[in-house]
TITISE-380777 format. One record per residue (C-alpha): residue number from 1; x, y, z. Coordinates in Angstrom, 3 decimals, m for minus. Layout:
<vokes>
<NUM, <X, Y, Z>>
...
</vokes>
This chain:
<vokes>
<1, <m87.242, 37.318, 136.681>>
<2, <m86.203, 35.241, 139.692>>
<3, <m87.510, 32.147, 138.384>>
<4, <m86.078, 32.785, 134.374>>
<5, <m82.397, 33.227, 135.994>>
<6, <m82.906, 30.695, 138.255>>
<7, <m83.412, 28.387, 135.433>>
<8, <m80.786, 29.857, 132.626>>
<9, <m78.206, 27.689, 131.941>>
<10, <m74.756, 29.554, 132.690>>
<11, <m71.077, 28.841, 132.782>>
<12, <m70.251, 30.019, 135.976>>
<13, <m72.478, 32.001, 138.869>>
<14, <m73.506, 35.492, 138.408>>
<15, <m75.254, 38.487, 139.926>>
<16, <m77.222, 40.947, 138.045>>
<17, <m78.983, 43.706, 139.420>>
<18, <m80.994, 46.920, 137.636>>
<19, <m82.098, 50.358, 138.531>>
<20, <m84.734, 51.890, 137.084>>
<21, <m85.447, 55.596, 136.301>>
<22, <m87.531, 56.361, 139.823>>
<23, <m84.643, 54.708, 141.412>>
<24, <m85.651, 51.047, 142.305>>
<25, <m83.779, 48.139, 142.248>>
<26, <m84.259, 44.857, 140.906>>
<27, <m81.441, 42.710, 142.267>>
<28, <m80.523, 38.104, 142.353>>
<29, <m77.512, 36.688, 143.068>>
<30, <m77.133, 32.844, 141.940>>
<31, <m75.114, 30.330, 144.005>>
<32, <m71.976, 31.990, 145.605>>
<33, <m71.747, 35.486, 143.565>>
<34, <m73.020, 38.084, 145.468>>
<35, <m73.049, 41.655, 144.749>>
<36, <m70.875, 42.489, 146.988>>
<37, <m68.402, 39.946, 145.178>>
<38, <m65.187, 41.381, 144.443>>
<39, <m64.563, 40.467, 140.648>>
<40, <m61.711, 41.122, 138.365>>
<41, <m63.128, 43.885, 135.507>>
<42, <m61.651, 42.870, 132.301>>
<43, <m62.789, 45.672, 129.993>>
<44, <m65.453, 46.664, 132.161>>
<45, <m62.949, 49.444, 133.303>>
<46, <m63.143, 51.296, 130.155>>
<47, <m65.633, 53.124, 130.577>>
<48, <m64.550, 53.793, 134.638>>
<49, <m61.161, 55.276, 133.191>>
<50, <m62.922, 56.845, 130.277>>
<51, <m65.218, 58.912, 132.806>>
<52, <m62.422, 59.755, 135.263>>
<53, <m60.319, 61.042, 132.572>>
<54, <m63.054, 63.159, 131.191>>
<55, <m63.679, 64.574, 134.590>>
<56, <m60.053, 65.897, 134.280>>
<57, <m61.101, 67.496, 131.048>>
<58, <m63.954, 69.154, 132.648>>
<59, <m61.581, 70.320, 135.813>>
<60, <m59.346, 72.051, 133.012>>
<61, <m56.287, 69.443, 133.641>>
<62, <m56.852, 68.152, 130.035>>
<63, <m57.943, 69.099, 126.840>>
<64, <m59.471, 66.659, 124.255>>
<65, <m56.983, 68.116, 121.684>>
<66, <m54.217, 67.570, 123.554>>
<67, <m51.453, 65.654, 122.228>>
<68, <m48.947, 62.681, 123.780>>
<69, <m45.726, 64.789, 123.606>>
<70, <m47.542, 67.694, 125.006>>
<71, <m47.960, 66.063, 128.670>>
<72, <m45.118, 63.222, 128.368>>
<73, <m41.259, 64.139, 128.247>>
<74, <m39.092, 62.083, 125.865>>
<75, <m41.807, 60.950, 124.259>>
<76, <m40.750, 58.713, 121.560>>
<77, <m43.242, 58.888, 117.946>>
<78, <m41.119, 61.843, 115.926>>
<79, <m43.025, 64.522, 114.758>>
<80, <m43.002, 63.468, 111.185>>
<81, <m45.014, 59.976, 111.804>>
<82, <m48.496, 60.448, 110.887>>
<83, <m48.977, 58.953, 114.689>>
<84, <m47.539, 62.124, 115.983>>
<85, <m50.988, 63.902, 115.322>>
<86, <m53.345, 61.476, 118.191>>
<87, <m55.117, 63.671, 120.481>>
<88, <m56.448, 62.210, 123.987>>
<89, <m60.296, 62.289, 121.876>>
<90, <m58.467, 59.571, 119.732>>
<91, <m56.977, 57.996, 122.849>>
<92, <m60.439, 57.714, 124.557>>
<93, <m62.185, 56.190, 121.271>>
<94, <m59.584, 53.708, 120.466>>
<95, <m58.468, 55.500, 117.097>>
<96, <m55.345, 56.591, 117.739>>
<97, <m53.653, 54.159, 115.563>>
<98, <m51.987, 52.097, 118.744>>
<99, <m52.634, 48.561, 117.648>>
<100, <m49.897, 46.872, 118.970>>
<101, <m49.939, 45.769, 122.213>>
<102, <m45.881, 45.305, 124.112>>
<103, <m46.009, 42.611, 126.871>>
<104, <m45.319, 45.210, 129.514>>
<105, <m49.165, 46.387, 129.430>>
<106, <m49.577, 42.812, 131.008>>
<107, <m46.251, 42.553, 133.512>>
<108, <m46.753, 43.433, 137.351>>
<109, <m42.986, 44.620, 137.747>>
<110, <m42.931, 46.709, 135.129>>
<111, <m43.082, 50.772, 135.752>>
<112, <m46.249, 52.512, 134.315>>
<113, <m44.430, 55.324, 132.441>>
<114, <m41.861, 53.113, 130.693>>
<115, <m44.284, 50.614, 129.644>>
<116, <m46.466, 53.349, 128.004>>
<117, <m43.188, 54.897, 126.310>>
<118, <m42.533, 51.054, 124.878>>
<119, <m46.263, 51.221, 123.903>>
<120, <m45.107, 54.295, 121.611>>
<121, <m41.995, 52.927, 120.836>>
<122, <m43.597, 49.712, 119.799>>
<123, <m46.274, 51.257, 117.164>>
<124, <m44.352, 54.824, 116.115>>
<125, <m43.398, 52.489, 112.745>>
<126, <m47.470, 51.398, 111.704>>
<127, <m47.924, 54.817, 109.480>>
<128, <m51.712, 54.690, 111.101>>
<129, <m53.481, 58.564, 110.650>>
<130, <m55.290, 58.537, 114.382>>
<131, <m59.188, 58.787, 113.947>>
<132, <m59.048, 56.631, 110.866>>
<133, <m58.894, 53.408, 112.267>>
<134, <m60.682, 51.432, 115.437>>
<135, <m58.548, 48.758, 117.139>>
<136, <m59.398, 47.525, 120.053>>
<137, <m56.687, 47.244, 122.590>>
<138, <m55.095, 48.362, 126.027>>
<139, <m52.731, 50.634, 124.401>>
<140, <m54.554, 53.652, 124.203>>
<141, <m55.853, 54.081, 127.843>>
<142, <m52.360, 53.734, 129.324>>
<143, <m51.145, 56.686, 127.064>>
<144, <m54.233, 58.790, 128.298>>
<145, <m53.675, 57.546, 131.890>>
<146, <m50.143, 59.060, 131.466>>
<147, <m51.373, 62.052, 130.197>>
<148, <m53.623, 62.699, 133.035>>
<149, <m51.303, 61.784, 135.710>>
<150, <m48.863, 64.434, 134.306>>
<151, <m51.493, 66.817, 133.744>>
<152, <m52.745, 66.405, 137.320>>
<153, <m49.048, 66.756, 138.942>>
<154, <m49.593, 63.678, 140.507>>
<155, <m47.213, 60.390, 141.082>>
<156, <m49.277, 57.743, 139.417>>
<157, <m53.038, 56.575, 138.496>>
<158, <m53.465, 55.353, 141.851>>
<159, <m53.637, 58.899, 143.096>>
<160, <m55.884, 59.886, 139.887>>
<161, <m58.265, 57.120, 141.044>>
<162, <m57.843, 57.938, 144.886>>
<163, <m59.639, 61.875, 144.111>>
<164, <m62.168, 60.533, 142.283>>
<165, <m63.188, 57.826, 145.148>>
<166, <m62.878, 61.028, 147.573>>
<167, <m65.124, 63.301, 145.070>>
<168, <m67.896, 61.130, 144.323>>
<169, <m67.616, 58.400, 147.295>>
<170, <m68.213, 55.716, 144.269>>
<171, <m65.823, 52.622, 144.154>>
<172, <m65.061, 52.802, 148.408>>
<173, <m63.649, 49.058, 147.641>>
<174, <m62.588, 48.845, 144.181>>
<175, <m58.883, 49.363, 142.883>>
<176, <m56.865, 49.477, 140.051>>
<177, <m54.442, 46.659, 140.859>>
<178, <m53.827, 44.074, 137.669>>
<179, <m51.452, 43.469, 136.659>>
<180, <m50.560, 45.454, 139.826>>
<181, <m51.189, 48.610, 141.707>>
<182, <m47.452, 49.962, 140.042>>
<183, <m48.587, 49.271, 136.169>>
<184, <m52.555, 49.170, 136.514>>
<185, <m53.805, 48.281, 132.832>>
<186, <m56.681, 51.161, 132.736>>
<187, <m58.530, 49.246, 129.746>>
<188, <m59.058, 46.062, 132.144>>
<189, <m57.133, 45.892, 135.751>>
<190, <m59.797, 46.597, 138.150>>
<191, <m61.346, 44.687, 140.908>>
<192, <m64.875, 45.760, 141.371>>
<193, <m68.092, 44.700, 143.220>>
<194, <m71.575, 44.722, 141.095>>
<195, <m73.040, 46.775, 144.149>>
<196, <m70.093, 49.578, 143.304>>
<197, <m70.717, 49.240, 139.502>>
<198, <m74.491, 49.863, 139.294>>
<199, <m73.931, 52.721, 141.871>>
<200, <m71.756, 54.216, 139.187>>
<201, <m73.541, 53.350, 136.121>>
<202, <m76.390, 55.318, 138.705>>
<203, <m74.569, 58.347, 139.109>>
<204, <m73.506, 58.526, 135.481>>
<205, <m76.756, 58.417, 133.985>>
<206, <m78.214, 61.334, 136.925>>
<207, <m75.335, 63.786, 135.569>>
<208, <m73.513, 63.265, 138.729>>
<209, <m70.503, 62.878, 137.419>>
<210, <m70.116, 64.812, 134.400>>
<211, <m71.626, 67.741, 133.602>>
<212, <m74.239, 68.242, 129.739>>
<213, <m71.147, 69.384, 127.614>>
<214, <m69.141, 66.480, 129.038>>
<215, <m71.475, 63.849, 128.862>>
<216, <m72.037, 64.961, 125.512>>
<217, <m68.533, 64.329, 124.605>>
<218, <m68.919, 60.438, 126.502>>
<219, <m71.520, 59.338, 124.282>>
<220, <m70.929, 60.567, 121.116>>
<221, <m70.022, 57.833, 118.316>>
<222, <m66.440, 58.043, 117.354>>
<223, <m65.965, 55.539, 114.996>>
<224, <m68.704, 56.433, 112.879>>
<225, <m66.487, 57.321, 109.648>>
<226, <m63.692, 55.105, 111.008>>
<227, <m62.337, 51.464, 109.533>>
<228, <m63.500, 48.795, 112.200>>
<229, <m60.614, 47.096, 112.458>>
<230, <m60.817, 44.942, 115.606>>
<231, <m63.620, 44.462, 117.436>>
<232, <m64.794, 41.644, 119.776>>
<233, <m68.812, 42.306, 118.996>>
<234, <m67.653, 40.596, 115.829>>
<235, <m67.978, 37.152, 118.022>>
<236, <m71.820, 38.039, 118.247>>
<237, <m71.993, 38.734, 114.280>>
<238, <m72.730, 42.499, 115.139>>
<239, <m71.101, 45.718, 114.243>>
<240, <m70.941, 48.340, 116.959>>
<241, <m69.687, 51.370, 117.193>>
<242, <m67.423, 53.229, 119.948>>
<243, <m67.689, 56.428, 121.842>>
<244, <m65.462, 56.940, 124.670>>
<245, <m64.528, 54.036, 126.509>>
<246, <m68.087, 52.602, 126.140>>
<247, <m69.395, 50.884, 122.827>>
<248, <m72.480, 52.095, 121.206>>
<249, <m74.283, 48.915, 120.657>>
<250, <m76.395, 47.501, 117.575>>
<251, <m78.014, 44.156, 117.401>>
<252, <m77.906, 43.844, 113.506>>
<253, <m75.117, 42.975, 111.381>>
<254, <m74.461, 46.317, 109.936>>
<255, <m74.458, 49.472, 111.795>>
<256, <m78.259, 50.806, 111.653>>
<257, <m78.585, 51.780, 115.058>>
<258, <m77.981, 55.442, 114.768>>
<259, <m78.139, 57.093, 117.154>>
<260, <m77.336, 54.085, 119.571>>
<261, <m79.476, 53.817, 122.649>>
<262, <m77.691, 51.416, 124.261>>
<263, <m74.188, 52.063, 125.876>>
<264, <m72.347, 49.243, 127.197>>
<265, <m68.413, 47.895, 128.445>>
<266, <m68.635, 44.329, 128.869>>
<267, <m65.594, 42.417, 129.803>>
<268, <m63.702, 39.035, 128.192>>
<269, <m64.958, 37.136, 131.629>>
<270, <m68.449, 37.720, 130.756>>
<271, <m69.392, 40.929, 132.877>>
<272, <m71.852, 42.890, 131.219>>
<273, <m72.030, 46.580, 132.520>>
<274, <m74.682, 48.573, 130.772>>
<275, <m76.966, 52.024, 130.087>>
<276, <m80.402, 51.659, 127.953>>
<277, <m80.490, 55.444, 127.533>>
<278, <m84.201, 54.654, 125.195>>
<279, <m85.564, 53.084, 128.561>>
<280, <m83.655, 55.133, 131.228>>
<281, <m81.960, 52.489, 133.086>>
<282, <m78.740, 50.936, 134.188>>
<283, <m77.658, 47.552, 134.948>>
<284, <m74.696, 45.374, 135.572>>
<285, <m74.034, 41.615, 135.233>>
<286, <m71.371, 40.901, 137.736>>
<287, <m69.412, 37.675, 137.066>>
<288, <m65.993, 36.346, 136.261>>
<289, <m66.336, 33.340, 133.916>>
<290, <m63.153, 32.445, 131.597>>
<291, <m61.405, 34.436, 129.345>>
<292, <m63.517, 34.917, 125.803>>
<293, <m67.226, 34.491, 127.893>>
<294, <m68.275, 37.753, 126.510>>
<295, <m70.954, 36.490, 124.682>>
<296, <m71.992, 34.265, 127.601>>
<297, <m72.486, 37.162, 129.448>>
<298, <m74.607, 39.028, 126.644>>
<299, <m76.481, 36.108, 125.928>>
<300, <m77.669, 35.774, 129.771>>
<301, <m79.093, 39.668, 129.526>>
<302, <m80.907, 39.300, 126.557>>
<303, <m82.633, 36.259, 128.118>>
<304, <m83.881, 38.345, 130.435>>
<305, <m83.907, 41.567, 128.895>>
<306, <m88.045, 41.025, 127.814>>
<307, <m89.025, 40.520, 131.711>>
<308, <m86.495, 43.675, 132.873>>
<309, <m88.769, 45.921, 130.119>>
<310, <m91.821, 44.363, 131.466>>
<311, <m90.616, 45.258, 135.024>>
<312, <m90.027, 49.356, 133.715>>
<313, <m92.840, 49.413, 132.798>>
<314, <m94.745, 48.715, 135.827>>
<315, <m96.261, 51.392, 137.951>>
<316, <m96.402, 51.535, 141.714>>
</vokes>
């Protein structure tokens, strides 16, 4: 393995480290990445924000069923657009008909809860029926972040993401701080090391952070009798399929992978967070190449995907 990525041509330097299901680690870092490398998450947060809100559900904060303009005052889609009918389950899974994204998602000095009203404001016209439609896009986790700060009676996300560091003492150096820590964009504004990513992707898969009926709700396929609208494993000529916050990945051009084995959240810069649930491990590419290197960052796992199986199956 050392020698193979040693040897792969790349756009930019990398670390990539796996854990296995008796707990080992295979870890190599290439030129000045480390894992202890503070990187910006791009998407890779999805699934981070998917599990923390979840964990609300399970605390009794949230409900999957609940509704927008439930938790959020003034909210701004009237009660006669078919948009009025998204749940936080469509939120999660990217089918709540929010396709358009305002430029607020993306501004530092904007305030969280006005940008996500805009978000509403912005889309209560599209006539979308939520759970119809996939669309990938940041609009959906702000709304849920909203909901769950207002469920939780707290100030902001920070404060959301502050209990969960102090619950599960994951993510000690990690923050949720693009475009900035006042309008954190849930769906990609993280700064993360690869060491503090694999320990997550760790406890996840262990059940240490959410419990059978939870987890059950995580990896279900949502988008299995949806339209797929827009979605970026299109650049790799593959259709996959979305749970929550986490795509259910298939390596053929039509969806035959049911049920998927592999969960994944890679990022636009190429990190390449992942679970093989068929071969019981996790691992994480950890880089930060330009925007649009998702592929790159696929295409460097699958190179060495054949000697990581090889590895599993080792004994001793």
């Amino acid at each position: 393995m050392n020698n193979q990525l040693t040897q792969i041509s790349t756009d930019t330097d990398f670390s990539f480290a796996v854990e296995r299901e008796d707990g080992r680690r295979y870890s190599y870092q290439r030129g000045s990445s480390r894992m202890q490398t503070l990187y910006e998450s791009a998407s890779t947060s999805k699934l981070v924000s998917a599990v923390i809100i979840l964990r609300l559900v399970e605390q009794g904060y949230l409900k999957l069923e609940d509704r927008p303009q439930e938790r959020i005052s003034n909210w701004p889609i009237a009660s006669n657009s078919p948009l009025a009918a998204m749940n936080l389950a469509n939120l999660l899974s990217f089918t709540s008909g929010l396709t358009d994204e305002p430029l607020c998602i993306n501004a530092g000095f904007m305030n969280f809860e006005s940008c996500v009203n805009t978000i509403a404001s912005t889309n209560s016209n599209n006539q979308i029926v939520p759970g119809t439609e996939f669309y990938y896009a940041s609009t959906h986790l702000q709304v849920a972040g909203l909901m769950a700060i207002k469920a939780r009676g707290v100030a902001s996300w920070q404060e959301i993401f502050s209990e969960f560091k102090q619950q599960t003492g994951l993510f000690k150096n990690a923050s949720y701080d693009l475009p900035s820590l006042n309008n954190p964009r849930l769906a990609g504004g993280m700064h993360w090391s690869g060491e503090e990513y694999l320990d997550f992707l760790s406890a996840l898969k262990k059940g240490r952070l959410l419990n059978a009926a939870s987890m059950t709700q995580l990896l279900t396929d949502r988008t299995a009798n949806a339209k797929l609208v827009y979605s970026p494993a299109a650049a790799l000529g593959e259709v996959w399929h979305y749970g929550f916050g986490s795509w259910h990945e298939c390596q053929s051009s039509s969806f035959n992978c049911a049920p998927a084995t592999r969960i994944s959240s890679p990022g636009a810069y190429g990190a390449y967070p992942y679970w093989d649930r068929n071969k019981s491990y996790v691992g994480i590419l950890a880089r930060q190449g330009d925007l649009g290197t998702f592929t790159k960052g696929v295409a460097v796992e699958r190179a060495i995907r054949p000697k990581v199986e090889a590895w599993l199956a080792c004994l001793g």
